[in-house]
C-alpha positions in Angstrom: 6.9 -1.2 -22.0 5.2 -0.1 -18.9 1.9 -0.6 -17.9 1.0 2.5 -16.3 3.1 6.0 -16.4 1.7 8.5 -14.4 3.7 12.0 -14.2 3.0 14.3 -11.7 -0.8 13.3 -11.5 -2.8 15.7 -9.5 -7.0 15.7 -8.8 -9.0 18.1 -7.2 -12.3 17.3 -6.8 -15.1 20.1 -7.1 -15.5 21.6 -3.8 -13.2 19.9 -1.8 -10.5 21.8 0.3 -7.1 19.2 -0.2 -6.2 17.7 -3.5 -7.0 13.8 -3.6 -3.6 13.4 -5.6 -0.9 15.3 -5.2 1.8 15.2 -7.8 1.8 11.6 -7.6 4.3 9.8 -10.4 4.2 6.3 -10.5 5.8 4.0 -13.0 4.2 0.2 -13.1 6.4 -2.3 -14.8 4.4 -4.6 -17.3 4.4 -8.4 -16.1 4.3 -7.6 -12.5 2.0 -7.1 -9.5 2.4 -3.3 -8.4 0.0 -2.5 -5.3 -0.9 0.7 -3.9 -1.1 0.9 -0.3 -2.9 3.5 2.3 -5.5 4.1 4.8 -8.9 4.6 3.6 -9.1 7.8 1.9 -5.5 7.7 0.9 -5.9 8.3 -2.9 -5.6 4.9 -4.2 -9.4 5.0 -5.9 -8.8 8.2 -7.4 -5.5 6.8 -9.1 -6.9 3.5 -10.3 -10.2 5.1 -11.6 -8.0 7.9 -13.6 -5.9 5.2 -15.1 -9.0 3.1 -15.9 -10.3 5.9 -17.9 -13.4 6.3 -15.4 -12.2 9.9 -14.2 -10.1 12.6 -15.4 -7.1 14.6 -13.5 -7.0 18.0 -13.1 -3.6 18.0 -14.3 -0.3 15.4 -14.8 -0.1 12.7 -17.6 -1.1 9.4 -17.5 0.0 6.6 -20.3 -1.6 3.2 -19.7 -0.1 0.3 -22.0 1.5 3.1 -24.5 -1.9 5.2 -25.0 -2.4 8.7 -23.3 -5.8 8.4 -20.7 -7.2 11.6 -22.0 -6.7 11.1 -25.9 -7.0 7.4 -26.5 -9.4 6.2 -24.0 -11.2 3.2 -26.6 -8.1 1.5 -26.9 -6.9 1.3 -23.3 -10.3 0.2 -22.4 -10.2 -3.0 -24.9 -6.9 -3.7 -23.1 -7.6 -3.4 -19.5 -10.0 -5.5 -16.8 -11.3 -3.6 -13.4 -12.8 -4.9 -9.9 -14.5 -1.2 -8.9 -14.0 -1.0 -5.0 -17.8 0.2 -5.5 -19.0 -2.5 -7.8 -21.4 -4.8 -6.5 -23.0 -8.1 -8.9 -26.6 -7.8 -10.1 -29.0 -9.2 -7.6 -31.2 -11.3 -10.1 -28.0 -12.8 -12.4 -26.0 -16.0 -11.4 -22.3 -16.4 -11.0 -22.4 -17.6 -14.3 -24.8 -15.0 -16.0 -22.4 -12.5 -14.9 -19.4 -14.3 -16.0 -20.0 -15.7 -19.3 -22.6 -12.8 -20.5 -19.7 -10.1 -19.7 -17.4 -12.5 -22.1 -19.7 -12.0 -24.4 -20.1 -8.6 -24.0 -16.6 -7.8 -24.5 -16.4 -10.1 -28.2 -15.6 -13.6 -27.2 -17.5 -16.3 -29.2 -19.9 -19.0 -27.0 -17.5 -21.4 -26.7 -15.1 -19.7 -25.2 -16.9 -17.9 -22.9 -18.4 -20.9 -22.0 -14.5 -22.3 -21.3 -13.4 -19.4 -19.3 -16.3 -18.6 -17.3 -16.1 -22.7 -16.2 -12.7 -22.2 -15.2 -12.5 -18.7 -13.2 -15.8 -20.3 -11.6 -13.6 -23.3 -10.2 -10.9 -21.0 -9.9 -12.7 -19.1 -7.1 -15.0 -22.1 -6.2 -18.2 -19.9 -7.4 -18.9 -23.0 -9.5 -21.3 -25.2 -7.2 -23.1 -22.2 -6.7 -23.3 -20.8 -10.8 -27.6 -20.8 -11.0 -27.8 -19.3 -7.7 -29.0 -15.6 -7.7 -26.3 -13.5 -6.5 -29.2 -11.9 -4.2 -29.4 -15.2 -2.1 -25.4 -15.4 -1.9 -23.1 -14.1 1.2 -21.5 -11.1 0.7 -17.5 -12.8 -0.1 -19.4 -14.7 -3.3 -20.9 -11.6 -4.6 -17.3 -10.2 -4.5 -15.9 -12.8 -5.6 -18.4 -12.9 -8.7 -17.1 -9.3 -8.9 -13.3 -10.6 -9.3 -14.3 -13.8 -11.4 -16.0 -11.1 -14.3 -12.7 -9.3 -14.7 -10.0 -12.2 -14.7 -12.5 -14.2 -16.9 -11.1 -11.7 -19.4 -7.9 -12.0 -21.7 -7.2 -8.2 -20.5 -3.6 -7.0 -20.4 -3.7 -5.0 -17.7 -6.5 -5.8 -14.6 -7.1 -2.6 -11.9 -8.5 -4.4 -8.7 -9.1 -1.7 -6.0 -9.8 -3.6 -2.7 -10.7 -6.7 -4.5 -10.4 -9.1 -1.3 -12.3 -6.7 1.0 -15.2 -8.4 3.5 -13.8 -11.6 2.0 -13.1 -14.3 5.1 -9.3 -15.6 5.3 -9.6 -19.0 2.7 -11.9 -16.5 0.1 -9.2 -14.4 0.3 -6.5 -16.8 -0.4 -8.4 -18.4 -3.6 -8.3 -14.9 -4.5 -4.5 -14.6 -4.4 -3.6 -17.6 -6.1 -6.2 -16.5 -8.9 -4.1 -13.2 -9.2 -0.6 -15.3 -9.1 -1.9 -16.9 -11.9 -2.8 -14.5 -14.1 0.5 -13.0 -13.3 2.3 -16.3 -14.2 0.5 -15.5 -17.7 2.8 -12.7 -18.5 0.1 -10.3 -17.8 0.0 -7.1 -15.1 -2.0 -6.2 -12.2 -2.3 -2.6 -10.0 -3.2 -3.4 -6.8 -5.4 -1.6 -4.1 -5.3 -2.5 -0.5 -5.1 -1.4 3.2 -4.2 -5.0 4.1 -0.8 -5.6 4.8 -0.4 -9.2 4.8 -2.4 -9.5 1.4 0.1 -6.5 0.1 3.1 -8.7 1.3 2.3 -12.0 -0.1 1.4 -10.4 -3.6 3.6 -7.2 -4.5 6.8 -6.9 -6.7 6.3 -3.9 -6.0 4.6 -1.3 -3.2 3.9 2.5 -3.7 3.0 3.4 0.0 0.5 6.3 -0.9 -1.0 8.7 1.9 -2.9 12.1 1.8 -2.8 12.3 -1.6 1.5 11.7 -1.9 3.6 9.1 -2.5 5.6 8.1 0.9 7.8 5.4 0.1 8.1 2.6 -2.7 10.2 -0.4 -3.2 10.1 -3.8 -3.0 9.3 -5.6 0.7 13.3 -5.7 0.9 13.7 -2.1 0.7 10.8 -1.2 2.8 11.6 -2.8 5.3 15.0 -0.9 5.8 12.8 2.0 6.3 12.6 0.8 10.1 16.5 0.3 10.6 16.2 -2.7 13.2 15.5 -6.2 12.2 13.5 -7.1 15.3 10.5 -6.2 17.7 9.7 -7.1 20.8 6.3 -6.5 22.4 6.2 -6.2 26.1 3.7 -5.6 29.0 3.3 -2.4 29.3 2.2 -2.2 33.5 5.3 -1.0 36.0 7.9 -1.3 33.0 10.9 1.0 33.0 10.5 2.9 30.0 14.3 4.8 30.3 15.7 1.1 30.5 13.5 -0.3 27.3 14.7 2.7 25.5 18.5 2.0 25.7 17.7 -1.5 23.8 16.0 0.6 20.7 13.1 2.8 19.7 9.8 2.4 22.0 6.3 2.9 20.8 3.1 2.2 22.6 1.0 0.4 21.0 -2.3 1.8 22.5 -3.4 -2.2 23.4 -1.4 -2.0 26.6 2.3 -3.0 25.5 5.2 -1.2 24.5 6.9 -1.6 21.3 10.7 -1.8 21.1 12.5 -2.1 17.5 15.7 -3.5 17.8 18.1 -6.1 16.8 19.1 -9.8 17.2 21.8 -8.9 19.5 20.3 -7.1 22.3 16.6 -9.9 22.1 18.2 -12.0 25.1 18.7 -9.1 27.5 15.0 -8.0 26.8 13.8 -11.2 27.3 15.6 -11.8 30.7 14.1 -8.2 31.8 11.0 -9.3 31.1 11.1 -12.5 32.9 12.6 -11.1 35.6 10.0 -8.4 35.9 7.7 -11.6 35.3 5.7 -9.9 32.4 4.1 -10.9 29.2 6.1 -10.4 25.7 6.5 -11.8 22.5 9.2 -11.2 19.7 8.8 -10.8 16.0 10.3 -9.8 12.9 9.6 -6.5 11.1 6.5 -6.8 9.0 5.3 -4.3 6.3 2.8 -3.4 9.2 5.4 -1.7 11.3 6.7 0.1 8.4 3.4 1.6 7.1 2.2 2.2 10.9 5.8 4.2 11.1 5.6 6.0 8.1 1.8 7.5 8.5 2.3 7.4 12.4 -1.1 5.9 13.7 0.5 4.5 16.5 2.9 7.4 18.9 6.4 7.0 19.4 7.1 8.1 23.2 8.7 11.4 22.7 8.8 11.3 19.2 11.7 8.3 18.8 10.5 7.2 15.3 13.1 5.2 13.6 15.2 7.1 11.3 14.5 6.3 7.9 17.5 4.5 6.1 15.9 5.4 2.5 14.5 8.3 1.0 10.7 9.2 0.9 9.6 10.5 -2.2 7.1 13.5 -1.7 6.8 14.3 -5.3 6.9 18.0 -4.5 
């Protein structure tokens, strides 16, 4: 079964000019880790809150765990866990008010709230801090209370829409392995994020989502042969012969004062021995999930529009 079918989903919000989803279809495979991925703005609230059962679309259909969003709305809810990218904790309540009272809230007997909100505390290392007032804790625990309330839960299906955001590097990294492990528990997660690395480390599965439309999906594997070359090379960008960077591969500038080429294993040596003969700065690296999304929505300018030619299909759900 899947998670989440969506068909053609489109939202129009009262007043505003351009559709926040248009014709999106999705399918998100039960068991896995399926992130959506776009700028801020993208449409990736609007989809998680219409498949939460928080908002309604204009038009499209949306099934989440077998039950229609529009028709059966009670039983999805008892089924599924949200982080809100708006949500914020109580400022009075502790770590563990918020934890183990939402247990409660949602049927589970004392004991095993008790349990559960003990461990997710540990989990996220919230638990030295459970009778503190989430009013006199730093912003990444009073997210991270936020996450700890919905994967306290024995949900099916948990939405987390920018659950890691304002989180520093090791909070955001007990927050992963939190999510691998309710993964690991044959359970499913949609994902929302602008942050690449966090998308790479966690997806089965990427729906890169912008204005409103789906602009690629796959797994990393496939993504990544939407930039054809395997290899990038980032060079100085002061008194450098762009004509002779170009015959290596595609040439971008990067805006922070280097050049950009994609290209392949074969041709890294002649770069490099240009560069050191030229004595300048540069640094080679694969392809990363970064240099596919910055392709694909085009943030950064190719010099004289040299984009990489796509070697799979964009799906603009027209």
């Amino acid at each position: 079964m899947l998670a989440v079918e969506a068909v053609r989903v489109y939202k129009l919000y009262k007043g505003a000019e351009y559709a926040a989803l248009n014709n999106v279809s999705i399918d998100v495979e039960a068991g896995k880790i399926f992130t959506l991925l776009g700028r801020n703005g993208a449409g990736k609230t609007t989809f998680v809150r219409i498949c939460a059962t928080q908002l309604a679309p204009t038009r499209g259909m949306v099934s989440v765990l077998g039950y229609d969003v529009l028709k059966e709305t009670s039983k999805i809810r008892r089924l599924i866990s949200v982080v809100p990218q708006e949500g914020r904790p109580l400022r009075a309540l502790t770590p563990w008010d918020h934890v183990y009272n939402w247990l409660q809230i949602r049927g589970e007997c004392r004991h095993d709230a008790k349990k559960k909100t003990e461990k997710i505390l540990q989990k996220l290392e919230l638990l030295d801090a459970k009778n503190v007032p989430a009013m006199n804790l730093s912003g990444g625990m009073k997210q991270k209370i936020l996450v700890a309330m919905a994967m306290a839960t024995d949900a099916q299906l948990l939405f987390l829409d920018e659950p890691t955001i304002g989180l520093d590097p090791v909070s955001r990294r007990q927050v992963w392995s939190a999510i691998r492990d309710w993964k690991n528990e044959g359970r499913s997660i949609l994902l929302t994020t602008h942050y690449m690395d966090e998308a790479e480390m966690l997806s089965d599965n990427i729906v890169i989502i912008d204005g409103g439309r789906v602009i690629a999906e796959g797994d990393m594997r496939e993504l990544r042969k939407i930039i054809p070359q395997n290899i990038k090379v980032d060079i100085a960008k002061d008194t450098v012969d762009i004509d002779m960077l170009r015959s290596y591969g595609s040439v971008i500038d990067t805006g922070a004062g280097t050049l950009r080429i994609f290209t392949f294993e074969s041709t890294v040596k002649e770069i490099s021995d240009f560069a050191l003969k030229k004595n300048l700065a540069f640094r080679v690296s694969p392809i990363t999930l970064d240099d596919v999304f910055v392709s694909l929505v085009g943030e950064n300018q190719y010099l004289e529009d040299e984009r990489p030619n796509a070697s799979m299909s964009y799906n603009d759900n027209n």
